[in-house]
C-alpha positions in Angstrom: 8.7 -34.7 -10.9 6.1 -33.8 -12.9 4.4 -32.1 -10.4 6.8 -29.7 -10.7 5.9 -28.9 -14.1 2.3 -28.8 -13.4 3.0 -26.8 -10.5 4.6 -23.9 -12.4 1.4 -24.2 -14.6 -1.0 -23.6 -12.1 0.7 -20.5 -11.1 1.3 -19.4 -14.3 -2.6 -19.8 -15.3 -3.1 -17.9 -11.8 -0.7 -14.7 -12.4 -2.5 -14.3 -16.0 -5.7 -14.3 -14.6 -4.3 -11.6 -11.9 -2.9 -9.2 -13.8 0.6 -10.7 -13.4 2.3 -10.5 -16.8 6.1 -10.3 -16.3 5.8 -6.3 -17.3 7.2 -3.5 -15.4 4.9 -2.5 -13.0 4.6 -0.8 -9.3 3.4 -4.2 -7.8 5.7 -7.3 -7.0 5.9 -9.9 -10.1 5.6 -13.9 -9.4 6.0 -14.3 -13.1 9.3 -13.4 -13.2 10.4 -15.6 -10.5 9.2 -18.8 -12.3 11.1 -20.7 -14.7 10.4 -20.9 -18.4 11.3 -21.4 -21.8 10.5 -18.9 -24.2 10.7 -19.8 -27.8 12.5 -17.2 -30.3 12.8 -16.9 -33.7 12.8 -14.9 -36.9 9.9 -15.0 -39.2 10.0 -18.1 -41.3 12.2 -19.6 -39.0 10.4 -22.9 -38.8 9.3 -22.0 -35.0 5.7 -22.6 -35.4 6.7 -25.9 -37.1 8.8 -26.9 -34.3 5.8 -26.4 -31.5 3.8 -27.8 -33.7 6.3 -31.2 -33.9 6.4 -30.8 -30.5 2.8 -31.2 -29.6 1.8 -33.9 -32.4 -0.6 -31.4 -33.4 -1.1 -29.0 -36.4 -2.8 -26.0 -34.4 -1.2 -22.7 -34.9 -2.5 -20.0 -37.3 -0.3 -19.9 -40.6 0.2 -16.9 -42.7 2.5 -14.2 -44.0 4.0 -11.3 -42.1 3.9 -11.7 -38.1 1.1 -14.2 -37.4 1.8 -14.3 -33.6 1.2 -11.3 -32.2 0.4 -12.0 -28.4 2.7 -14.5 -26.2 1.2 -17.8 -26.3 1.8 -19.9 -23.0 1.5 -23.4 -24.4 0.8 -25.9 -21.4 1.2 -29.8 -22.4 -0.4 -32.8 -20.2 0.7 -35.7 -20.7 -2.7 -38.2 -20.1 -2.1 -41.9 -19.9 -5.2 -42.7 -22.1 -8.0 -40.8 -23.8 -8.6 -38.6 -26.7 -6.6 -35.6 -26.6 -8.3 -32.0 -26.0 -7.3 -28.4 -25.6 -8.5 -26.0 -23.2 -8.3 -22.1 -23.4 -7.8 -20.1 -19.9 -10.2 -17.7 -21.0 -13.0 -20.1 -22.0 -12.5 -22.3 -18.6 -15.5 -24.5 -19.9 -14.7 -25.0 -23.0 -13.0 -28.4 -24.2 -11.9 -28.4 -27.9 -11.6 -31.3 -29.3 -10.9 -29.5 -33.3 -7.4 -28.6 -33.2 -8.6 -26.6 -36.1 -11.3 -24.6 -33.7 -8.1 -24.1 -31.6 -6.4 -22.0 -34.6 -9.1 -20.3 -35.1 -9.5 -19.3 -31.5 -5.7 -18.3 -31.2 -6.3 -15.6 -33.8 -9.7 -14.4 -32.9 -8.7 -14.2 -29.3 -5.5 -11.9 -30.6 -7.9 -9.9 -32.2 -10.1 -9.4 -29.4 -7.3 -8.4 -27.8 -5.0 -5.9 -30.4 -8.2 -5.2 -32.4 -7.8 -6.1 -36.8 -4.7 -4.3 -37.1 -1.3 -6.1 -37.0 -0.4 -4.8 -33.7 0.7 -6.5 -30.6 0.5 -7.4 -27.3 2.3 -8.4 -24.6 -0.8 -9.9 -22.4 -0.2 -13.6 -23.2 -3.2 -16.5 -23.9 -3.0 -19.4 -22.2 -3.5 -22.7 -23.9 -3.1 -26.1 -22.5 -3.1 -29.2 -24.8 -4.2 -32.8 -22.9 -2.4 -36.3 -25.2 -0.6 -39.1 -24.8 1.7 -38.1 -27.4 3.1 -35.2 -25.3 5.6 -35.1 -22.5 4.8 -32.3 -19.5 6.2 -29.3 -20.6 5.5 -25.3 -21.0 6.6 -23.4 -23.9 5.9 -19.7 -24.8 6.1 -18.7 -28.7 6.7 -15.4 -29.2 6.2 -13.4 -31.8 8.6 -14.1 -34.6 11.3 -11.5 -34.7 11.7 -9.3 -37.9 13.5 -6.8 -39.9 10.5 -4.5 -41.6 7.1 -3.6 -41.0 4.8 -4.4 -43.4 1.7 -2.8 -44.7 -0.9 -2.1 -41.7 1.7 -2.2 -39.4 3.5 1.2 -37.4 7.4 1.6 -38.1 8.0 0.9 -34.5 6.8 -2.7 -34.5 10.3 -4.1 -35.3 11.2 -2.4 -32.2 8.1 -3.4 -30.4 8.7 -7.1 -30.7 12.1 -6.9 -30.0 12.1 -4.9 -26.8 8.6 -8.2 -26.0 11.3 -10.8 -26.6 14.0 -9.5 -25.1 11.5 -8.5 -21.7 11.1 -12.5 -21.4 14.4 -13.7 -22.1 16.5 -11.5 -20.2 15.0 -12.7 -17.0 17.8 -14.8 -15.5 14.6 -17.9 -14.8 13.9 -17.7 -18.7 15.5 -20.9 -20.3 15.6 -19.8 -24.0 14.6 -21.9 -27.2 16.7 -20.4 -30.5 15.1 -21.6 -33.8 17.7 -21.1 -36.7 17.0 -22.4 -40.2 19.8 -24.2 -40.9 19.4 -22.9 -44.8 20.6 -19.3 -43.8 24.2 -18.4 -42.0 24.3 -18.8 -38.9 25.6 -16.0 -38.1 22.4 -13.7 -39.4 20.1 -15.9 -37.3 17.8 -13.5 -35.3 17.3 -15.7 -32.6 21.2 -16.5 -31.6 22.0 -12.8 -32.5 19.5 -11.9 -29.6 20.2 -14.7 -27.5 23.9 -14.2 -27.5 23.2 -10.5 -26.6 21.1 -11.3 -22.9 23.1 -14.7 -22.4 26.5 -14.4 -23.6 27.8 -17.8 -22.3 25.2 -20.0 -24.0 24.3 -21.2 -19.9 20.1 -20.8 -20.8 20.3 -21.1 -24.4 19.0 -24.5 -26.5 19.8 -24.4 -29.8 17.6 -26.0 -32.6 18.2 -26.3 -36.4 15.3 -26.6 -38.6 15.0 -26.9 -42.5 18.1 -28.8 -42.5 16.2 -31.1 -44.9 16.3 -28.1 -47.5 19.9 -27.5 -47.3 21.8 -26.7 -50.5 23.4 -30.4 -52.3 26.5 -31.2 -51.0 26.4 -28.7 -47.5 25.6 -30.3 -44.2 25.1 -28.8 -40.6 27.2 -30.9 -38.6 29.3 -28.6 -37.6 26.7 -26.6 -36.0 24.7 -29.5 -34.1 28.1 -30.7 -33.2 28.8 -27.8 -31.5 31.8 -26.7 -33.4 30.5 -23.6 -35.0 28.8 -22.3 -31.8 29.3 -23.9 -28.9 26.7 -23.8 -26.5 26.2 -25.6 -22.9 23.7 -27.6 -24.0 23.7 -29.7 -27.2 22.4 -28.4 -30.2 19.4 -30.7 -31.5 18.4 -30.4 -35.1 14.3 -30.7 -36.4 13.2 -31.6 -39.9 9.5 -30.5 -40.0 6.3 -30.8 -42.7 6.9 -29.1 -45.8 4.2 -26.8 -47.3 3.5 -28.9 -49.5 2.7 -31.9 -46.3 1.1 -28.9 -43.9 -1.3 -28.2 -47.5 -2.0 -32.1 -47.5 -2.6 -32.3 -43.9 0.1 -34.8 -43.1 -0.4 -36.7 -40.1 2.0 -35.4 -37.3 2.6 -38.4 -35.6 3.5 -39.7 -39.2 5.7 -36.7 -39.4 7.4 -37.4 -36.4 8.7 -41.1 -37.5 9.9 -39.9 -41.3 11.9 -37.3 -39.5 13.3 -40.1 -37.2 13.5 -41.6 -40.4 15.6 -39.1 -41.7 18.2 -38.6 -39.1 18.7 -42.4 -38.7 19.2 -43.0 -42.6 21.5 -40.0 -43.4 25.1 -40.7 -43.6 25.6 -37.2 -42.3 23.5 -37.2 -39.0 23.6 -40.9 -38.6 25.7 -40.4 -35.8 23.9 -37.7 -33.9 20.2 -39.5 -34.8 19.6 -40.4 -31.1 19.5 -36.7 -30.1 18.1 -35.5 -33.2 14.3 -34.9 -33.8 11.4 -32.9 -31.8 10.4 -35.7 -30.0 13.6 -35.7 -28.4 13.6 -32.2 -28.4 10.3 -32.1 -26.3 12.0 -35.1 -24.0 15.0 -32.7 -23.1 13.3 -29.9 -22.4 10.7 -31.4 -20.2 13.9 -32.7 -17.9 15.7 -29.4 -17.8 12.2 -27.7 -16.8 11.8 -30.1 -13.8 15.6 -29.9 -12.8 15.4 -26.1 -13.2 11.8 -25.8 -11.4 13.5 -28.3 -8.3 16.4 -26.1 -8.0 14.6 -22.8 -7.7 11.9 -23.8 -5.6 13.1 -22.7 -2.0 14.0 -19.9 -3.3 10.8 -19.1 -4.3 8.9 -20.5 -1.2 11.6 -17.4 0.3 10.7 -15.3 -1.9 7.1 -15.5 -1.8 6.5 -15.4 2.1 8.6 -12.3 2.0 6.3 -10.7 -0.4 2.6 -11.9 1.4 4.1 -9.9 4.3 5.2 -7.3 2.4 1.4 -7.1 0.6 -0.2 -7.5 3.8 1.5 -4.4 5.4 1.0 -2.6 2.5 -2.5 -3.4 2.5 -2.9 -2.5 6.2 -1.3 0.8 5.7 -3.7 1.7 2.9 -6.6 0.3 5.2 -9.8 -1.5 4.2 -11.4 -0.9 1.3 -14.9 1.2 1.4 -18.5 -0.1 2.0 -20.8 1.0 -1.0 -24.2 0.9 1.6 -25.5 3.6 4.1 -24.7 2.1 6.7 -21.3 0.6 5.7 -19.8 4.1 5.3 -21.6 5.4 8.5 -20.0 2.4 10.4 -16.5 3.1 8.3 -16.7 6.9 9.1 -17.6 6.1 12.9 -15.1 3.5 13.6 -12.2 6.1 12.3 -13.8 8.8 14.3 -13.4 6.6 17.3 -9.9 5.2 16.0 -9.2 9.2 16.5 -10.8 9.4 19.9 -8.9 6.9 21.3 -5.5 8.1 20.5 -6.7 11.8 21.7 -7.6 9.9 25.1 -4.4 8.4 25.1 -2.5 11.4 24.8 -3.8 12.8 27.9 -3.5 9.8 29.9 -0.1 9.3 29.6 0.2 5.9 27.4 1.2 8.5 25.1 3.1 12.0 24.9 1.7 15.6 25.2 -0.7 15.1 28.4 1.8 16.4 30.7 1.7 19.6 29.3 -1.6 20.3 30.8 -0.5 19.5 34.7 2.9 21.6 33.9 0.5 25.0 33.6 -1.4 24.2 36.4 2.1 23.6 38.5 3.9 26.3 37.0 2.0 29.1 34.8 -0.9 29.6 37.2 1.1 30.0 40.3 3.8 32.6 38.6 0.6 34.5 36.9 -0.3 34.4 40.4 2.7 35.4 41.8 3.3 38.0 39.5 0.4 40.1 40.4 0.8 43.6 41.7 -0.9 43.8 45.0 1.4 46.3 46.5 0.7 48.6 44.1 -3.3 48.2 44.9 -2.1 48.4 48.9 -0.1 51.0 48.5 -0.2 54.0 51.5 -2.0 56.4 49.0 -4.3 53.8 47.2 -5.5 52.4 50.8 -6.1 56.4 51.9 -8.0 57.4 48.6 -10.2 54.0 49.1 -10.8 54.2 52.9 -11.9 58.1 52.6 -14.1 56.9 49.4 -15.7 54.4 50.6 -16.6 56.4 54.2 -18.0 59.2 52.0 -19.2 62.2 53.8 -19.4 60.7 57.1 -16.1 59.2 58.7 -16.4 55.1 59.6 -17.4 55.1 63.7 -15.2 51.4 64.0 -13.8 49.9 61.3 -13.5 50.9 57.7 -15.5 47.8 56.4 -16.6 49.5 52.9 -12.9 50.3 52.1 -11.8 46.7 53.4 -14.0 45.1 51.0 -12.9 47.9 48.3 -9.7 46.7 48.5 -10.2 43.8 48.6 -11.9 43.4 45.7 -9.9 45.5 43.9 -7.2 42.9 44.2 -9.5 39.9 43.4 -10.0 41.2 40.6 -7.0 41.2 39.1 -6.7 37.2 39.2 -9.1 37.0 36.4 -5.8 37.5 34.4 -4.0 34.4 35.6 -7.0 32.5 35.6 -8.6 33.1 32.1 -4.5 32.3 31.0 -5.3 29.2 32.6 -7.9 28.0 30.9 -6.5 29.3 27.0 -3.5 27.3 27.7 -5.1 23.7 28.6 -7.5 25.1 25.3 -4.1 25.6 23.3 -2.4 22.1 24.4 -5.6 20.1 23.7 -5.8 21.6 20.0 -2.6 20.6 19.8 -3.4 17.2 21.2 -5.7 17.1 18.7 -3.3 17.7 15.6 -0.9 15.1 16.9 -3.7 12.1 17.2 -5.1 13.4 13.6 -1.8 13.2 11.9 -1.0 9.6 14.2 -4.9 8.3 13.1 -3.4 6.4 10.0 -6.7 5.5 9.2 -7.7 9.4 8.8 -4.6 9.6 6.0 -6.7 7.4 3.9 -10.0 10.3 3.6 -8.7 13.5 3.5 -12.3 15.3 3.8 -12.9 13.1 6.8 -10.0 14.3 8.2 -10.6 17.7 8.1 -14.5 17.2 9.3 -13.1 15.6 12.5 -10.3 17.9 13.1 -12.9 20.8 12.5 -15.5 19.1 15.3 -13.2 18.5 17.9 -11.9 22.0 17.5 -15.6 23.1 18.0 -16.0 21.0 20.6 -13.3 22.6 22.2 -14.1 25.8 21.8 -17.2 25.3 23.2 -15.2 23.9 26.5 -13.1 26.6 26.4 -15.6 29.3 26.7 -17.5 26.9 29.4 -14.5 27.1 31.5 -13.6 30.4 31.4 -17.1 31.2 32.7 -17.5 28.5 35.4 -13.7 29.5 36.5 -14.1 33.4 36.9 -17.3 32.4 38.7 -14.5 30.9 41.1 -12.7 34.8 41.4 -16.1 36.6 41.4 -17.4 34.6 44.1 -14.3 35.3 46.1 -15.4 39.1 45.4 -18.8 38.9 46.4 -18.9 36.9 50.0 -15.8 37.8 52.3 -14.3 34.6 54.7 -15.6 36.1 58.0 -13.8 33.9 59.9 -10.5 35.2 58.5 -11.6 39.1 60.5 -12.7 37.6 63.3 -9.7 35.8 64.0 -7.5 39.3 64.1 -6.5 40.4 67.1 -8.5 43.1 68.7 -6.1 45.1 70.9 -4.6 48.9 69.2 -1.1 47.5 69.7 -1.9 44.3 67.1 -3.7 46.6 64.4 -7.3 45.6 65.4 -10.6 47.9 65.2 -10.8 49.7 68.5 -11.9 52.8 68.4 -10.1 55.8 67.2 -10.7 59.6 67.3 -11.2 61.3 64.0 -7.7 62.5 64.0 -5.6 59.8 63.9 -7.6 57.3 62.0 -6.3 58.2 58.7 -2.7 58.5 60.1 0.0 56.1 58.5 0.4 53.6 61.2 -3.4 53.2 61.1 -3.7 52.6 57.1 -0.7 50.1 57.1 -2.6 47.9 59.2 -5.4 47.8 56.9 -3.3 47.3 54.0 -1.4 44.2 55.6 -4.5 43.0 56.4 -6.0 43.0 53.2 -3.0 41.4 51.6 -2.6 38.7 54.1 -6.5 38.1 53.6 -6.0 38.2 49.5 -3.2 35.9 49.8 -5.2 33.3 51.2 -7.8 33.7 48.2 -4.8 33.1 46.1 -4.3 29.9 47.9 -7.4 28.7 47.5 -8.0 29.5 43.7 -4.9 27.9 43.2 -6.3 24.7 44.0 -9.5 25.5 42.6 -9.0 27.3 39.4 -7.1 23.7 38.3 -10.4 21.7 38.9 -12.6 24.2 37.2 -10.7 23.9 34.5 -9.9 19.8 34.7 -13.7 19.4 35.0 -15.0 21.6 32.4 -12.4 21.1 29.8 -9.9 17.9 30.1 -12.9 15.5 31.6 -15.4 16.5 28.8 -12.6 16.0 26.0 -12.3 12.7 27.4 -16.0 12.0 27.5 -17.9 14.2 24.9 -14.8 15.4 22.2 -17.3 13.9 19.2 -20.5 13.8 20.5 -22.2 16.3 18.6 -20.2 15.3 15.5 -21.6 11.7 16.2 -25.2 13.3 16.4 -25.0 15.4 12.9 -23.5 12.0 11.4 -26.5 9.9 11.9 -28.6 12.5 9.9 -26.3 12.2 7.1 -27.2 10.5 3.5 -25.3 8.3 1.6 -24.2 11.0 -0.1 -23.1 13.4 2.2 -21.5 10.1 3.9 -19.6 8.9 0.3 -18.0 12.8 0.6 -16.5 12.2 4.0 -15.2 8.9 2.5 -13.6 10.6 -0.6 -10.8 8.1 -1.1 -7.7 9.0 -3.5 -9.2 6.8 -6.8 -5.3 6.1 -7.1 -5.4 4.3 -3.8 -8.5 2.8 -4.2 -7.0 1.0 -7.3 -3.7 0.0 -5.5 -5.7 -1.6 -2.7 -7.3 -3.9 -5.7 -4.7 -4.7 -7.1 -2.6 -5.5 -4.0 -5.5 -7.7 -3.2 -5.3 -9.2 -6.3 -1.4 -10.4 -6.4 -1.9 -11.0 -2.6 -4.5 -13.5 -3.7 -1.8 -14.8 -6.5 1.0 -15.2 -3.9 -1.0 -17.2 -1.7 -2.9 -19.3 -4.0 1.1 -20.3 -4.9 2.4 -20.7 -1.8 -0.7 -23.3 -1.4 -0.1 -24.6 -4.6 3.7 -24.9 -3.5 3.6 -26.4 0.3 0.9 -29.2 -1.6 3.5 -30.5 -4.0 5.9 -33.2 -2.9 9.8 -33.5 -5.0 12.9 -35.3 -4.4 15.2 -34.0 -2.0 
């Protein structure tokens, strides 16, 4: 069982040295979860007495006005032989073996701390105390409440401890030590006026009488330690500690400890109560109640824990690792996210994610209605074929066939599929910017630098661009070359006889007549419709080739290329962190380390079922 004890310890000792103070805070608290017993008390309450009892041990700084001004986590080890030691937390190799040293260190330590004044200061110092004349137990004295500030102290301070004391004994795990001087009334006693306030019932309460010694002739507090005056669950257990004039002598402690059992057993008043009377008792009972307490919330905190390591872990893998501080840490850093964004850009137009579709639905449906939609009648129209045919034969008629004005209109209807096809080409350029957006905003990693963010969006925009303008040249090569060579075969294949619109020959009066000019203009548009046909096809692969395959392959290059030439400098700019983030990531860490070093701590320790 007392493992348990030592247990909590170690975790204690472990959230102090992380940060982890009990205070409100944005990150999760362990302290909070672990049971404890805080000791409370007015000024010149006895309650440094008490510990002192406690421990065997006269070790706590003495003075007037508030002497403890930072908690004080007091960790006792019982040792089966030896001579007894302390050890401070924040002097890890340091043994004191002068319990005097150890006052001394108490206050010079606050000081460090709060500075010369008489302020406080709720980050607490860790002391553990190695005898035989202890049992395994952990106390925290708190600074001794009060009613008015004294010189060299703010007006809030009154407030100030109370709203410290009150932060550790409201916490449902806080087991609560009142020490009332059994010379005063009850009923002004700071520490049961405060305790009754966060635990009504008296359920985490211990109450403990001191000075009764220096009660007025002929009064007696039986009443009280017999529970009759106020009742609380637990016994009441009454202390009679050194006087002042034995603490200015330097009375033995352990000498201490038997006149006070001397006391109890001898007094016709408390002769009856004398077995549960004293602070070695005192120390007894609260050591059991620790362990019983500590056995009964331990699977709740081996739950509670494993639900906040994952809860720390995704945090920390949402906020993303933390930044290298050499040349080529960042470049790596700053490449890997690049690549991070790559990859989720080449997923999009593969299909393992949305938004590549887009690119075959122009191809399958914008192209072919810009297509569609061209006017070619109006080119072939009776007086447009006339005005081209007798242009093109100038000032001597055509002997056979009106070849110039075929390929006049024919190109003048090629043309006009530049239109569709440079449409083509900006839409795939508008649904791979978008593309873009989408896999910046899904690159979680990207959310974490900001000017990074921007820098890549900007390249692969450029990059783009740079596509874009690619393809729109490589794919009205497509329609001019359509414009500049004729498919022969497609005229020789026409049939040759005057009754099936062919070339024979014609006299110079009729070969400007109607019938004559409608067979050239069908012919033209049956020959321009099979262009169409083909640049259907092949405006798509222009366009796939020059722009969708070189996303794919080259989207960063050149951004890649201008990185390398980058110094650490210009490289810490792209990695330009939120400083707020860059400190939650440590401390995350930090309590991430806590958590686990106490669920380690935890599965190692075997109790009683």
């Amino acid at each position: 069982m007392d493992n348990l004890i030592t247990l909590v310890n170690k975790i204690q000792r472990a959230c102090t040295a992380l940060g982890d103070h009990g205070e409100e805070s944005a990150l999760p608290t362990l302290w909070d979860s672990l049971p404890s017993i805080a000791v409370v008390g007015g000024q010149s309450s006895g309650k440094s007495s008490v510990l002192e009892s406690v421990v065997g041990k006269d070790f706590l700084p003495r003075g007037s006005g508030i002497v403890t001004r930072r908690p004080l986590v007091l960790q006792l080890h019982k040792i089966q032989e030896g001579k007894e030691y302390a050890e401070f937390m924040h002097l890890p190799r340091k043994r004191f073996n002068d319990f005097a040293a150890v006052r001394k260190e108490i206050s010079d330590e606050t000081d460090r701390e709060t500075g010369r004044s008489k302020a406080i200061s709720t980050v607490p110092i860790h002391l553990s105390i190695f005898s035989p004349n202890v049992v395994n137990l952990t106390l925290i004295d708190l600074p001794g409440l009060t009613k008015v500030a004294v010189d060299g102290q703010p007006e809030s301070i009154v407030q100030d401890i109370e709203n410290m004391v009150r932060s550790y004994i409201e916490k449902p795990n806080c087991i609560i030590l009142a020490i009332s001087p059994a010379n005063q009334d009850l009923a002004t006693s700071d520490a049961i006026k405060i305790s009754r306030e966060v635990d009504p019932r008296g359920d985490r309460t211990f109450g403990v009488l001191t000075k009764i010694d220096l009660m007025d002739k002929g009064t007696d507090a039986v009443d009280i330690l017999e529970g009759k005056s106020y009742k609380l669950r637990y016994p009441w257990i009454g202390v009679v500690n050194r006087s002042q004039a034995d603490i200015n002598k330097s009375v033995d402690m352990i000498a201490a400890r038997r006149r006070e059992h001397e006391y109890f057993k001898n007094s016709p008043e408390y002769g009856h109560l004398a077995d549960r009377m004293g602070s070695e008792y005192l120390g007894k009972v609260l050591s059991k109640h620790l362990e019983t307490v500590i056995k009964s919330r331990i699977p709740g905190l081996q739950s509670l824990i494993s639900k906040t390591i994952s809860e720390l872990e995704a945090e920390l893998t949402r906020l993303g690792k933390p930044i290298a501080n050499d040349a080529g840490g960042k470049l790596y850093t700053t490449m890997e996210i690049s690549r991070a964004f790559d990859q989720i850009f080449k997923e999009h137009l593969d299909g393992v994610r949305p938004g590549g579709d887009k690119i075959y639905g122009v191809f399958d449906n914008q192209l072919p209605a810009g297509l569609k939609r061209l006017q070619f009648d109006k080119h072939l129209s009776m007086d447009n074929v006339r005005k081209l045919i007798t242009e093109a034969d100038g000032y001597q008629p055509h002997l056979i066939a009106p070849e110039q004005g075929y390929r006049r209109l024919i190109e003048s209807c090629l043309v006009t599929i530049r239109g569709p096809a440079e449409a083509a080409v900006d839409a795939i350029h508008g649904i791979l910017k978008e593309l873009v957006q989408k896999s910046i905003s899904e690159t979680v990693e990207l959310k974490q630098y900001p000017t990074l963010r921007v820098e890549v969006g900007n390249a692969a925009i450029q990059s783009l661009e740079r596509m874009r303008d690619e393809s729109k040249r490589a794919t009205l090569q497509l329609v001019d070359m359509e414009c500049c060579y004729l498919t022969v075969e497609f005229f020789r294949k026409l049939p040759q006889d005057a009754e099936k619109g062919g070339n024979p020959t014609h006299s110079i009066f009729d070969r400007y007549s109607d019938t004559y000019l409608r067979r050239i203009g069908s012919t033209v548009l049956s020959y321009v419709n099979m262009v169409c046909a083909s640049l259907r096809h092949s405006i798509p692969k222009s366009v796939v080739y020059c722009q969708v395959r070189e996303a794919k392959r080259s989207l960063l290059d050149y951004f890649f290329a201008e990185l390398g030439k980058k110094e650490i400098k210009q490289l810490s700019s792209l990695l330009d962190e939120d400083p707020a983030v860059m400190q939650r990531r440590t401390n995350l860490a930090k309590r991430l380390e806590l958590y686990r070093s106490a669920q380690s701590e935890i599965e190692m320790v075997a109790w009683d079922k």
